[in-house]
C-alpha positions as CSV (number, residue, x, y, z in Angstrom):
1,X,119.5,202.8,115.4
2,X,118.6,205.3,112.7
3,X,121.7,205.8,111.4
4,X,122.0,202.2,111.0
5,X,118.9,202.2,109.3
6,X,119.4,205.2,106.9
7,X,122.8,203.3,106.2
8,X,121.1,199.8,104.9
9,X,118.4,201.8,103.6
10,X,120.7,204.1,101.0
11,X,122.0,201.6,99.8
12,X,125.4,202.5,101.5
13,X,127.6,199.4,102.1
14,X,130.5,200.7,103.3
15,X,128.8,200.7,106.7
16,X,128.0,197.6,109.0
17,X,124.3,196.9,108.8
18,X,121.9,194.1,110.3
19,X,120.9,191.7,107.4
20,X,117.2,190.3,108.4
21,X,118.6,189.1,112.2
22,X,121.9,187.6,110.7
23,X,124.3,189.6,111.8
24,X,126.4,192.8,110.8
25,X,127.5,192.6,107.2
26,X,131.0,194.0,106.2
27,X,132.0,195.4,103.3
28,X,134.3,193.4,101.0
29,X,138.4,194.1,102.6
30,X,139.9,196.4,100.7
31,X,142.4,195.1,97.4
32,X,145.9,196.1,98.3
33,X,145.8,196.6,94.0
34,X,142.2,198.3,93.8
35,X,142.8,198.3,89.8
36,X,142.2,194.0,89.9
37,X,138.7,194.8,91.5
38,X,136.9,194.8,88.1
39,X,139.3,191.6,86.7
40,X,138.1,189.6,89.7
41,X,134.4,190.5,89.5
42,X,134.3,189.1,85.7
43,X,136.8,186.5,86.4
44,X,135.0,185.0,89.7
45,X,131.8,183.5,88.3
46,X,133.8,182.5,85.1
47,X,136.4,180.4,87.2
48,X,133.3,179.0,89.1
49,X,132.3,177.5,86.3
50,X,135.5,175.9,85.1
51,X,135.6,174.7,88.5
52,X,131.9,173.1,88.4
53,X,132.8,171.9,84.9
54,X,135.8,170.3,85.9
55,X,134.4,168.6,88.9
56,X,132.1,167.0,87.0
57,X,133.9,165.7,84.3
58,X,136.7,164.4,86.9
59,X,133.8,162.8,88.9
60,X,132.5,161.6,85.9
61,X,135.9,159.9,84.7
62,X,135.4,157.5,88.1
63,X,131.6,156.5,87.1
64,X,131.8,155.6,83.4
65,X,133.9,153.0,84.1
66,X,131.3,151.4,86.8
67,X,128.7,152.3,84.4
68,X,130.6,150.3,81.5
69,X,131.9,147.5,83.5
70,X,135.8,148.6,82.8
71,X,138.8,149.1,84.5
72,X,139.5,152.0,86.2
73,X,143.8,152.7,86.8
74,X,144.5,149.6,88.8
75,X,141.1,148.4,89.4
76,X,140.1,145.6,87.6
77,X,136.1,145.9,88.4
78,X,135.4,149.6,89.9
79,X,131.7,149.1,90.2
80,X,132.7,145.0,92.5
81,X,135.1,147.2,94.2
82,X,132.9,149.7,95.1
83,X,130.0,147.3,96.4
84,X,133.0,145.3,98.2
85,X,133.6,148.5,100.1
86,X,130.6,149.5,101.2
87,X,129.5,146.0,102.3
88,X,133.0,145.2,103.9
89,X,134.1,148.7,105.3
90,X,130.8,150.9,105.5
91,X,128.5,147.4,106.4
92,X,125.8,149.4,104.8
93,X,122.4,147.3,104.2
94,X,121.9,146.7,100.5
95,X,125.3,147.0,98.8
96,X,124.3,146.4,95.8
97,X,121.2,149.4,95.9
98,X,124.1,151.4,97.0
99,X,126.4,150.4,94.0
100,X,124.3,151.1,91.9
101,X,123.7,155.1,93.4
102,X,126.8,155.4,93.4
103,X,127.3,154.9,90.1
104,X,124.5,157.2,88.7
105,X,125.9,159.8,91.1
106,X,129.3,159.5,89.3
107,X,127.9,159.4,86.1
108,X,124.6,161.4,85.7
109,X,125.1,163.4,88.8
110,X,128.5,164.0,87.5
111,X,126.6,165.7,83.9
112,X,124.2,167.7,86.3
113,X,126.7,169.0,88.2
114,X,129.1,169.8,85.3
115,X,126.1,171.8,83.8
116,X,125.4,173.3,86.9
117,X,121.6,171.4,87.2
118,X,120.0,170.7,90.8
119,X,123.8,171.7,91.8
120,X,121.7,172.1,95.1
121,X,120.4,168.7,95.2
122,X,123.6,166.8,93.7
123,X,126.4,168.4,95.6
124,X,125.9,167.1,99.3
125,X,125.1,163.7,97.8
126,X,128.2,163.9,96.2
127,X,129.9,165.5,99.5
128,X,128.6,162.5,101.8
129,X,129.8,160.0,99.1
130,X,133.4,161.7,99.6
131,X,132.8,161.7,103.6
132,X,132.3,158.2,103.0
133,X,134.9,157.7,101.3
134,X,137.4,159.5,103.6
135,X,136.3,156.3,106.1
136,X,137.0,153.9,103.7
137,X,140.5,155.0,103.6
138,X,140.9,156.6,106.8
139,X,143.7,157.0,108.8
140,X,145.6,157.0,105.8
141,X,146.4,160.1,104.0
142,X,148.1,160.4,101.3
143,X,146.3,159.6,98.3
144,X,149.4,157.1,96.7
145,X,149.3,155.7,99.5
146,X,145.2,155.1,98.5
147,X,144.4,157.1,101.3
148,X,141.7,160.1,101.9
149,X,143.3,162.9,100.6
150,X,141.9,163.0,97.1
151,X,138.2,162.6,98.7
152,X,138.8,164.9,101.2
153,X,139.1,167.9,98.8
154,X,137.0,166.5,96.3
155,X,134.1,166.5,99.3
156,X,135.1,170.2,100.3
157,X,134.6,171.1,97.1
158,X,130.8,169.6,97.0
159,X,130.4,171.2,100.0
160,X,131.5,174.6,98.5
161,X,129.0,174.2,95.2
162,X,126.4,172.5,98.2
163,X,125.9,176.3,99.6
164,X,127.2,178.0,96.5
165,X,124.4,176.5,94.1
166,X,125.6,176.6,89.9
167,X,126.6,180.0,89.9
168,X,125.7,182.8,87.0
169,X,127.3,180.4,84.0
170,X,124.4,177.3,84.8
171,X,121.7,175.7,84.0
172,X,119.9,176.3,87.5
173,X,120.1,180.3,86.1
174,X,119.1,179.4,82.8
175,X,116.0,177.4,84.6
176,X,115.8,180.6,86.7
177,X,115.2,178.5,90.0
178,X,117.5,176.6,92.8
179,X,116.7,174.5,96.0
């Protein structure tokens, strides 16, 4: 017990340690190209971001058109088709309420996300909205064939940013607090 101890203690984590009752923690596996380790630790929060940013602005490309009452690829009415779904497929309780979330998730919460604001907050909305998406088109798969794929991955991604907050290049840093 007190080596474990004077392990965590110095600082030391090349040794397994107990982390507050969760568990061992490990050290990072070894780079079969140690000489990457420092490209990686510059490039990992960078790409984070890029990945937050585009996200967003992808997310965000599917709302405007709801928000401006155009036509989104082949859909004619994307905010009619998105209230026809959920009160036809999902058989939620106020449709329109619902619409109308969505749309200020794919538009606003698209921005917040994008600039890494309440990432916290935003992402699992955005990652049930996939999940419910993913029934919409369910059992189909491939996305040309409109099926789930496309929300699927989009939802693992929100689910990723959900425990992964806005990272070091966001505004929830610049704010200095997350949820």
């Amino acid at each position: 017990m007190a080596a474990s101890s004077e392990a965590a203690s110095s600082g030391d984590h090349n040794h397994e340690r107990c982390d507050h009752g969760r568990g061992p923690r490990r050290s990072p596996a070894s780079l079969l190209l140690p000489g990457l380790r420092n490209f990686y630790e510059i490039a990992n929060p960078i790409s984070y971001a890029f990945l937050r940013v585009a996200f967003g602005l992808i997310l965000f490309t599917h709302g405007l058109p709801k928000l401006l009452g155009e036509s989104h690829g082949a859909m004619a009415n994307p905010f009619a088709s998105s209230i026809n779904f959920i009160t036809n497929s999902l058989h939620f309780p106020a449709p329109v309420a619902f619409g109308y979330f969505v749309m200020l998730l794919e538009t606003i919460g698209a921005i917040m996300l994008a600039a890494g604001l309440f990432t916290r907050l935003v992402a699992p909305m955005v990652a049930v909205q996939m999940a419910m998406i993913c029934l919409i088109h369910y059992p189909k798969w491939a996305w040309i064939d409109r099926g789930m794929e496309y929300p699927f991955l989009m939802g693992l991604v929100a689910l990723h940013m959900s425990f992964r907050g806005g990272g070091r290049f966001s505004a929830d840093r610049l704010v200095g607090r997350e949820l």
